[in-house]
C-alpha positions in Angstrom: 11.6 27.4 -11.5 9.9 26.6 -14.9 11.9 26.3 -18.0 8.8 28.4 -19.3 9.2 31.4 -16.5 13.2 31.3 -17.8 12.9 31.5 -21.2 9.8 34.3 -21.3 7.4 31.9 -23.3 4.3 31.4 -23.0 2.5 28.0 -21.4 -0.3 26.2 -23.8 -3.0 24.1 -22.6 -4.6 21.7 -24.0 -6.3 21.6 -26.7 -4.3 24.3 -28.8 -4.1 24.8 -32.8 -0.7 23.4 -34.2 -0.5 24.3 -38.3 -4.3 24.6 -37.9 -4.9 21.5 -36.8 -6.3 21.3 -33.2 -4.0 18.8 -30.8 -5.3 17.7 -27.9 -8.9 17.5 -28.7 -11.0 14.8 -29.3 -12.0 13.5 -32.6 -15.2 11.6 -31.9 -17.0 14.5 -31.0 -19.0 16.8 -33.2 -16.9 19.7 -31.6 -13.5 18.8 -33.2 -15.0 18.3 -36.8 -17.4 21.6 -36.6 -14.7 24.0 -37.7 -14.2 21.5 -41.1 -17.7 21.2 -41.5 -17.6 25.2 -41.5 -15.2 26.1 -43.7 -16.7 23.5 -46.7 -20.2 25.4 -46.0 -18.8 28.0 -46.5 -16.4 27.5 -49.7 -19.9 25.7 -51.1 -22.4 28.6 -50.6 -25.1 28.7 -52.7 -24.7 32.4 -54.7 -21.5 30.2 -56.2 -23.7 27.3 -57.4 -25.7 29.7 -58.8 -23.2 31.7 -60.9 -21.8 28.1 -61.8 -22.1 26.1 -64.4 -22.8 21.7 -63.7 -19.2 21.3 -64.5 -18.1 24.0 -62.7 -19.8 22.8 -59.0 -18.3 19.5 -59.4 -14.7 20.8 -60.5 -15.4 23.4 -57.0 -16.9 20.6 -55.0 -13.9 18.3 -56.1 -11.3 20.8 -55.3 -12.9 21.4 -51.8 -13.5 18.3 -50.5 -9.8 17.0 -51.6 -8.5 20.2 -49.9 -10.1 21.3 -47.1 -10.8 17.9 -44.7 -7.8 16.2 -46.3 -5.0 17.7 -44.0 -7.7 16.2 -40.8 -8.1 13.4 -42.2 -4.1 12.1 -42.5 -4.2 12.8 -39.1 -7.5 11.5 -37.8 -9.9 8.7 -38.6 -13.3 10.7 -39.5 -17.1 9.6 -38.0 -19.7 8.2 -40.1 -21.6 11.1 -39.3 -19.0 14.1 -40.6 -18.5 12.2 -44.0 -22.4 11.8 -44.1 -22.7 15.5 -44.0 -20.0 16.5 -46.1 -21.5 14.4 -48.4 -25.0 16.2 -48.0 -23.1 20.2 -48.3 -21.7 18.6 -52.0 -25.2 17.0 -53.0 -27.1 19.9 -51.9 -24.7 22.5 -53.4 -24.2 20.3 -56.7 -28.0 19.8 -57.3 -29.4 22.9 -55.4 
């Protein structure tokens, strides 16, 4: 008998969400980092860089960047390509 079965909990498999990071997946893939990628398009969208001001994209883009991928990346090293594209979401919102 399972520890699990005696105790009424339910089993997790791998990969699962811990604190809203995702344990058990695998960080070289384009997969892991799609969710990250996500939520800075989304927290960059363009009606805000319209209604915005120069200083006020780069204070938003500051405050994203440093917030969003920074709890991934104390956890996990990052690929070339997901900084490369962050980096193109903040140039496009900051001069679009």
């Amino acid at each position: 008998m399972f520890f699990v079965d005696m105790l009424n909990y339910a089993q997790m498999f791998v990969p699962f969400k811990y604190l809203g990071l995702q344990v058990g997946g695998n960080p070289r893939k384009r997969e892991f980092w799609k969710e990250i990628i996500d939520k800075v398009r989304n927290k960059l969208s363009k009606w805000k860089g319209k209604n915005l001001s120069f200083v006020g994209r780069v204070c938003l883009i500051k405050l994203v960047f440093t917030a969003i991928p920074l709890y991934y990346l104390s956890v996990f090293k990052a690929p070339v390509s997901m900084c490369k594209e962050i980096t193109n979401l903040q140039r496009k919102f900051l001069w679009g």
